[in-house]
C-alpha positions as CSV (number, residue, x, y, z in Angstrom):
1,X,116.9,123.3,79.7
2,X,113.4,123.5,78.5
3,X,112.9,119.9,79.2
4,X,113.9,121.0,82.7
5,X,111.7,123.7,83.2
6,X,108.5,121.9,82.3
7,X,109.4,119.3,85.1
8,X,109.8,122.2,86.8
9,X,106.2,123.7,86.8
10,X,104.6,120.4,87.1
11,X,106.0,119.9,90.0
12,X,105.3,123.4,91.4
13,X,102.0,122.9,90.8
14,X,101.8,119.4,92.7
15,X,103.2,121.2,95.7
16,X,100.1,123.7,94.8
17,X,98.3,120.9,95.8
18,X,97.5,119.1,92.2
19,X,98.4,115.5,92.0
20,X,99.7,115.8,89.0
21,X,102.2,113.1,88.1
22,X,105.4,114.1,86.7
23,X,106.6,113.3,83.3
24,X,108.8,110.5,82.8
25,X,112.4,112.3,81.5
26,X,111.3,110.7,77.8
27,X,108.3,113.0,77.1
28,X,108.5,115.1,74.0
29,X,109.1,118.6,74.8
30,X,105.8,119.7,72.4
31,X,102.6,119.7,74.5
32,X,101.3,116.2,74.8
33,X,97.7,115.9,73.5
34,X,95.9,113.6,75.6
35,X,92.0,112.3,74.3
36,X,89.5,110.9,76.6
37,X,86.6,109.4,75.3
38,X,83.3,109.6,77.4
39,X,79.7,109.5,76.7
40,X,77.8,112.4,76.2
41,X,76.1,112.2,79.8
42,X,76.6,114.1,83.1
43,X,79.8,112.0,83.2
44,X,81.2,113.7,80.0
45,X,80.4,117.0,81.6
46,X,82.4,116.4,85.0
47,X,85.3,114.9,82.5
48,X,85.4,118.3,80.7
49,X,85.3,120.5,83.7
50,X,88.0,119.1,85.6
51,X,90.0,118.7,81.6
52,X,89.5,122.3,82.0
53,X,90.7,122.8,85.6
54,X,93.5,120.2,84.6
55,X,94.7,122.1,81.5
56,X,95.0,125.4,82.7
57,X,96.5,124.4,85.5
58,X,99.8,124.0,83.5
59,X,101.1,123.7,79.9
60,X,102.6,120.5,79.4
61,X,99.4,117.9,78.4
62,X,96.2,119.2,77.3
63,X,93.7,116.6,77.6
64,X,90.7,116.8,75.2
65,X,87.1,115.3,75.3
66,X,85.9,113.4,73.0
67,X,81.9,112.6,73.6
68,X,79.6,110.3,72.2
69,X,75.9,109.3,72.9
70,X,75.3,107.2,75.7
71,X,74.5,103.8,75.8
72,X,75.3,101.5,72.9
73,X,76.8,103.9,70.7
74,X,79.2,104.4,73.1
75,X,80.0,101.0,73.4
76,X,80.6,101.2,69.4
77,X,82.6,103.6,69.0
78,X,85.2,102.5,71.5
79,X,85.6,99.0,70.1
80,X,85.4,100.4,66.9
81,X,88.5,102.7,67.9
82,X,90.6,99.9,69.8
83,X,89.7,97.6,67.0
84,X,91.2,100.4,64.4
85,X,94.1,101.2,67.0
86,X,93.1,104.6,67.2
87,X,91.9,104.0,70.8
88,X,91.5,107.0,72.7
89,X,94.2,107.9,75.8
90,X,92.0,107.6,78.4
91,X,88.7,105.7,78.1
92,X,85.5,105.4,79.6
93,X,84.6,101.9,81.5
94,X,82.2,100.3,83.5
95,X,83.3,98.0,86.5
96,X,83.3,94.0,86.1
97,X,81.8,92.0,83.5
98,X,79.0,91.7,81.7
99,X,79.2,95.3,79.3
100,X,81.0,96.2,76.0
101,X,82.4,98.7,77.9
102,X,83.1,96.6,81.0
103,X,86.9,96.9,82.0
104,X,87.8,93.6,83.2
105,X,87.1,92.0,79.7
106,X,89.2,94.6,78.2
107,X,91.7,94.2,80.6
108,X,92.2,90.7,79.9
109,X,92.3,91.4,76.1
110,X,95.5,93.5,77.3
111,X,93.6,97.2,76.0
112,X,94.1,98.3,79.5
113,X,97.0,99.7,81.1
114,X,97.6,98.2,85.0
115,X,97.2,100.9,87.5
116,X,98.3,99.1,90.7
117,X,101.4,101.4,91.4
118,X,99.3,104.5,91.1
119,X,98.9,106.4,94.5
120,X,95.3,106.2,94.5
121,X,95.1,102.1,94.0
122,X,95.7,102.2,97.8
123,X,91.9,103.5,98.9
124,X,90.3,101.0,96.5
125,X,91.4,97.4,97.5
126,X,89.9,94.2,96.1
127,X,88.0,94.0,98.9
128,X,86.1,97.5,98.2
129,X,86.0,97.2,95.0
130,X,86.2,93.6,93.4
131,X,84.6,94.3,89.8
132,X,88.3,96.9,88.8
133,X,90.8,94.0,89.8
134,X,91.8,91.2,87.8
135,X,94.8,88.6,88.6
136,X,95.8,90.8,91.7
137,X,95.9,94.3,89.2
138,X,94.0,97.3,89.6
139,X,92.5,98.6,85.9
140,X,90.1,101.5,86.7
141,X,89.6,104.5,89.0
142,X,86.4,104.3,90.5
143,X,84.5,107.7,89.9
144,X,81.6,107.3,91.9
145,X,79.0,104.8,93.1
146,X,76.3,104.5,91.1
147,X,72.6,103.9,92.3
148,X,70.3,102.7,90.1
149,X,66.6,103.8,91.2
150,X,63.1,105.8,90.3
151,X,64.1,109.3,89.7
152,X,61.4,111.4,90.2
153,X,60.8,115.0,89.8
154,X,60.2,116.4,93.1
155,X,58.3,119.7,91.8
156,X,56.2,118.5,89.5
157,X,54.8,115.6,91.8
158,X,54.4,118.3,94.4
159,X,52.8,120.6,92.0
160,X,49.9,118.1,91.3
161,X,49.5,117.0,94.5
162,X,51.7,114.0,94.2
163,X,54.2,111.6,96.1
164,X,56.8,109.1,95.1
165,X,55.2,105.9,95.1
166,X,56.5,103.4,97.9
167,X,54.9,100.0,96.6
168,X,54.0,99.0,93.2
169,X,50.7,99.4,93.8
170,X,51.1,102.9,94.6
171,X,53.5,103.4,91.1
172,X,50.5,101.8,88.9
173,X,48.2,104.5,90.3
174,X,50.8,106.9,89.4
175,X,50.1,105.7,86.2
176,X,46.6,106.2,85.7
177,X,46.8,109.7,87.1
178,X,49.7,110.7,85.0
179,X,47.4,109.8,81.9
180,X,45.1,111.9,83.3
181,X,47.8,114.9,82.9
182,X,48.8,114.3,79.8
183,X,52.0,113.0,80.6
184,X,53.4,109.7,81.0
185,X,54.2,108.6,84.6
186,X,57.6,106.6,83.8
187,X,60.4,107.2,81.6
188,X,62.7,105.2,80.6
189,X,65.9,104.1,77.7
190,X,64.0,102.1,75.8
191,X,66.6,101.3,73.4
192,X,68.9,99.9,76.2
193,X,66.6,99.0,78.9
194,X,68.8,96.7,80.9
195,X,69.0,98.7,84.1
196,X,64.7,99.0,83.8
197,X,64.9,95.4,83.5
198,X,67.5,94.6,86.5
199,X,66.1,97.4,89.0
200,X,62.5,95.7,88.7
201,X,63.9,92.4,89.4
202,X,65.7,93.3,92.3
203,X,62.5,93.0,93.9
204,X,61.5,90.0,92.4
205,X,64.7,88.2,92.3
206,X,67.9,89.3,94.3
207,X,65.9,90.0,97.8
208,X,64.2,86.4,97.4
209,X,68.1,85.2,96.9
210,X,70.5,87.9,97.0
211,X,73.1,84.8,95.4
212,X,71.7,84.4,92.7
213,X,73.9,85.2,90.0
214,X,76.8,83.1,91.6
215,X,74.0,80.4,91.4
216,X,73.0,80.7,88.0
217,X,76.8,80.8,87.1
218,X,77.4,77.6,88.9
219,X,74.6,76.5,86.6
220,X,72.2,75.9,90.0
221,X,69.5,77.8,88.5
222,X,68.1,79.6,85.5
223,X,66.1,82.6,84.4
224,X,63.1,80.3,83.0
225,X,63.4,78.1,86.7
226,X,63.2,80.8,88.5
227,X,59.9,82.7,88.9
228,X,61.0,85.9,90.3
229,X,62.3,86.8,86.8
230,X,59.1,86.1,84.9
231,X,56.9,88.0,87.8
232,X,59.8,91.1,87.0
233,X,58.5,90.8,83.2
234,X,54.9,90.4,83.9
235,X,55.2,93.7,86.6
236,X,56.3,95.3,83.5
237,X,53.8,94.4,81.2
238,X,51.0,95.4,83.7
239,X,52.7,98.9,83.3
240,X,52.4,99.1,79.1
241,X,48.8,97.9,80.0
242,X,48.5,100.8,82.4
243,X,50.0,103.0,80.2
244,X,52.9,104.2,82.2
245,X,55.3,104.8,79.5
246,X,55.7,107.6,76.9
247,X,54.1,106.0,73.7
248,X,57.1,103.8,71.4
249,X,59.0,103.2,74.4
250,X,60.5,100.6,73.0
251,X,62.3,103.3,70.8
252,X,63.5,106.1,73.2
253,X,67.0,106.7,73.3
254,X,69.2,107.3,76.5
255,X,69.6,111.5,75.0
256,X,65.7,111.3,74.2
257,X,64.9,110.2,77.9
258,X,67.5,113.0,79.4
259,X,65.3,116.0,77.3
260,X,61.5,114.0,78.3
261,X,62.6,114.6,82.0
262,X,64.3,118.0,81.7
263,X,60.8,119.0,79.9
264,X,58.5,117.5,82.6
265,X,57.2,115.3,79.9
266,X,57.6,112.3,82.9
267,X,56.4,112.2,86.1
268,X,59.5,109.8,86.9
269,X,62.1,107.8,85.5
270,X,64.2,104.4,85.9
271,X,68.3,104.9,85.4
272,X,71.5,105.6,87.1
273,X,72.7,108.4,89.3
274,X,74.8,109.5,86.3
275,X,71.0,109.9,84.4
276,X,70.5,112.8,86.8
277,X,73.2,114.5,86.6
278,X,72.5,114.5,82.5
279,X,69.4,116.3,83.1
280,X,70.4,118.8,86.0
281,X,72.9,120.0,83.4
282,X,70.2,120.4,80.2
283,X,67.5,122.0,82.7
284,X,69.6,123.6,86.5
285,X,66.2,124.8,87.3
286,X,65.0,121.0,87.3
287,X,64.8,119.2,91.2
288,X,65.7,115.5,91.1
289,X,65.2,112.8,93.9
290,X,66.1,109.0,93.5
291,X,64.4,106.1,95.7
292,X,64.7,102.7,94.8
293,X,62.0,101.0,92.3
294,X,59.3,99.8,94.6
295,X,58.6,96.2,95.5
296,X,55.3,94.8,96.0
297,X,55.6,96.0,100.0
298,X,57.6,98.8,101.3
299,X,59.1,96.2,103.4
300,X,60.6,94.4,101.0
301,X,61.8,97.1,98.6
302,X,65.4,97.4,98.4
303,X,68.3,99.9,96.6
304,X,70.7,98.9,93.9
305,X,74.2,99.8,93.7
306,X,77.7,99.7,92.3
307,X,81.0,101.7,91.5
308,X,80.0,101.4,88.0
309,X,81.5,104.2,86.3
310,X,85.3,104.3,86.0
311,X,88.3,105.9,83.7
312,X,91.1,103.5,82.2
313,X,94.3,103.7,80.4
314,X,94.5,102.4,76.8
315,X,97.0,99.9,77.0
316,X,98.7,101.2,73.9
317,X,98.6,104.5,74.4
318,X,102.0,106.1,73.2
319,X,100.7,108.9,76.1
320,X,100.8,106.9,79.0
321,X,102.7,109.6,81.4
322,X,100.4,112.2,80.5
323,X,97.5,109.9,80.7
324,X,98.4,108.8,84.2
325,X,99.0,112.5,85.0
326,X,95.4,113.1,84.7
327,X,94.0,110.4,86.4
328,X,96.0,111.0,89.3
329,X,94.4,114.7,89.0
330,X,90.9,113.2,89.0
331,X,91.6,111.0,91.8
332,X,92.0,113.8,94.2
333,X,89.0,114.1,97.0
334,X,88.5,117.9,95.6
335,X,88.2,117.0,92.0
336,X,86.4,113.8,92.7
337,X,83.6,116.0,94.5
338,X,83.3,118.5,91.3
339,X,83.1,115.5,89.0
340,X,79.9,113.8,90.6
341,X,78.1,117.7,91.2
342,X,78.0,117.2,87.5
343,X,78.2,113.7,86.7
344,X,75.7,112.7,89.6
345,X,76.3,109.7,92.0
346,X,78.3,110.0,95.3
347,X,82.0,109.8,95.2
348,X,84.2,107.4,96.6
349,X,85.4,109.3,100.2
350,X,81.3,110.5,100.9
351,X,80.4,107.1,99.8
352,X,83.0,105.3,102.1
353,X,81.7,108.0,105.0
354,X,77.7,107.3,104.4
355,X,77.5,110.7,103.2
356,X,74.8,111.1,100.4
357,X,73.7,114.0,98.7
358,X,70.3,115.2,99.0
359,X,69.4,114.1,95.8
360,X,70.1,110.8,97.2
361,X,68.6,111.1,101.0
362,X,65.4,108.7,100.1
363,X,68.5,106.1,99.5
364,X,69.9,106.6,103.3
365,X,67.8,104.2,105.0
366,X,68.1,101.4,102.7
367,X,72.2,101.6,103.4
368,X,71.8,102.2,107.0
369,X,69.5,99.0,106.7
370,X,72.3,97.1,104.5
371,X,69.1,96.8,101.9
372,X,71.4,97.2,99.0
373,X,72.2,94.7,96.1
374,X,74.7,95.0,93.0
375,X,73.9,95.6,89.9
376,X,73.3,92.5,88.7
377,X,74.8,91.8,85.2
378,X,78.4,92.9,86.7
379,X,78.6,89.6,87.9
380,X,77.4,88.1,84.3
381,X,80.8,87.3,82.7
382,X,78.7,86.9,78.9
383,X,78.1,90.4,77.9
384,X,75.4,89.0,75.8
385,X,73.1,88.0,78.1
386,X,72.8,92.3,79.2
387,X,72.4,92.2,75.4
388,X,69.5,90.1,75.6
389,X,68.1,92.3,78.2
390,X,68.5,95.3,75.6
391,X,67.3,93.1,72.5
392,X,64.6,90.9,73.6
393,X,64.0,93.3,76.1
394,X,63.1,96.0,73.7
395,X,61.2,93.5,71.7
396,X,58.9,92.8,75.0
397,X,58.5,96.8,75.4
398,X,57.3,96.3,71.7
399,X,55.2,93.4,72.6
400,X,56.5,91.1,70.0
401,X,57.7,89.2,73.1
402,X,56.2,87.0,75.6
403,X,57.8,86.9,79.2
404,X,58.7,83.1,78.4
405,X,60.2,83.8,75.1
406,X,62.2,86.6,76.9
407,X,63.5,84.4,79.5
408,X,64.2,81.3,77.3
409,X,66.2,84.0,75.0
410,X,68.6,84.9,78.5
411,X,68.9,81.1,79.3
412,X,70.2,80.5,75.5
413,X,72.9,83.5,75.7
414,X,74.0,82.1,79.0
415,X,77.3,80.4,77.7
């Protein structure tokens, strides 16, 4: 009868209006403990408010959070735990290719659970979202879409009589009069600056030829062949020479970066939506704006985007039912909007309607102008070419590398 009476109250409370999935008839009648494994950004603080919401909202699965720096560590310690079977329930995953952490891969290594029959497959076809389907199955529920832009911090530019810079031109001067401050104009993960690297050459690159990756996969083309790249290195060594960056850049740690913007050490920073929503939660007081990097003309400056961020099923997990019961919780419209006040990003339904927040209303007009490319190394099936972006690119922060060296160095990882 007990068994009974916990179906019971689940499925009171889906008629409450929670999606919660019932337990299959097999589920032990103790409280399933359910881990989810999520990096210590503003996505592991939407993950362990709606864990909160989910938990109290009946007895039958608790679902704990399990955080861990963002960035490469994070990418370690989930192979590290897959790799030792002790993978958590639900995990943390990027869309496509191209990451440790990028599902697809994982999917096709069998670590992740197919989530096809799940209500909420329905709103996120192949068609709207390519990079979470493999061999016709859906792996991931899209959280939010993920810009990838100059955050800037609207106060403190206001406060010294500043505006967010619309060419490059306009973002070296930024430069020299942030040194003039005291503080360092840009900020940026130095440690894992892939996203620096890719939101440069957006401009460089993917609006000269928004195909390129599918070229350079069909082996038409190549980072050292193709100049745009080397112009996006040389951009960035114009801005060590201007001193744009907090001194050892090369160095600074996704954390590190969250605490130089909640401090107003930087005038600005390059990273994802989810990068804001790390801050808001360290400093509430703090006012965050995203634009896209700028180009060498206003004109041709253009936004970068993807539904990068996403929560899986481990494959193995022996909590499956209780797993799925959560992630049918998150999918919901009302939870989905909680997650990204906290995580950052827009989710899936605003996104869908053009509805941005205002955090995000300097992105509008590139949308409404379909000025908008992918985050490039989703499309990068060798997840060590990003890692050559991270290694060599650090090594270039450091100046131990040349721009050709840098590029030779993606060509060779190319596989």
């Amino acid at each position: 009868m007990k068994h009974q009476t916990r179906l019971g109250r689940i499925a009171s409370i889906c008629l409450a209006g929670c999606a919660l999935s019932v337990l299959t008839a097999g589920a032990a009648l103790a409280q399933t403990q359910v881990r989810l494994l999520a990096p210590a950004s503003g996505s592991g603080v939407g993950f362990a408010a709606i864990a909160e919401k989910f938990n109290a909202a009946q007895s039958d699965v608790k679902v704990e959070i399990q955080r861990v720096p963002s960035g490469e560590s994070y990418a370690q310690a989930m192979f590290t735990q897959l790799q030792a079977g002790a993978g958590a329930d639900l995990i943390f995953t990027n869309a496509g290719y191209g990451a440790p952490e990028s599902m697809l891969p994982l999917a096709e290594a069998g670590q992740l659970a197919d989530l096809t029959d799940r209500a909420f497959a329905a709103e996120f076809p192949p068609e709207r979202v390519a990079e979470y389907w493999s061999d016709g199955k859906l792996y991931g529920l899209p959280l939010s879409l993920t810009n990838v832009g100059l955050v800037y911090n609207v106060d403190l530019l206001a406060q010294n009589g500043l505006t967010p810079p619309e060419t490059f031109e306009e973002l070296l001067a930024l430069c020299d009069k942030a040194v003039s401050l005291n503080k360092s104009a840009v900020g940026i993960a130095g440690s894992s600056p892939f996203y620096f690297y890719e939101a440069v050459a957006v401009g460089t690159v993917f609006v000269e030829d928004p195909d390129w990756s599918e070229k350079r996969t069909a082996g038409e083309t190549t980072f050292a062949g193709t100049p745009g790249w080397t112009a996006a290195f040389e951009r960035v060594k114009t801005m060590l020479d201007r001193q744009c960056f907090p001194v050892g850049v090369q160095a600074i740690t996704p954390p590190q970066l969250f605490a130089d913007i909640a401090a107003g050490n930087v005038l600005m920073a390059v990273g994802p939506t989810t990068l804001m929503g790390a801050v808001v939660n360290m400093n509430p007081a703090i006012t965050l704006k995203m634009r896209p990097f700028p180009n060498d003309a206003a004109e041709r400056t253009a936004a970068m985007s993807v539904y990068n961020d996403a929560l899986s099923v481990n494959a193995k997990s022996a909590n499956q039912d209780a797993a799925f019961a959560f992630l049918d919780y998150l999918s919901q419209p009302e939870q989905m909007a909680e997650f990204v006040k906290l995580a950052g990003g827009t989710a899936p339904a605003d996104a869908a309607a053009g509805a941005f927040p205002p955090a995000l209303e300097d992105m509008v007009p590139f949308y409404a102008e379909g000025r908008v490319h992918t985050v490039p190394h989703h499309a990068w099936r060798e997840p060590a070419v990003r890692g050559v972006l991270i290694s060599s690119g650090g090594a270039f922060l450091a100046g131990s590398k040349t721009a050709a060296e840098f590029v030779a160095d993606l060509d060779a990882a190319w596989k």
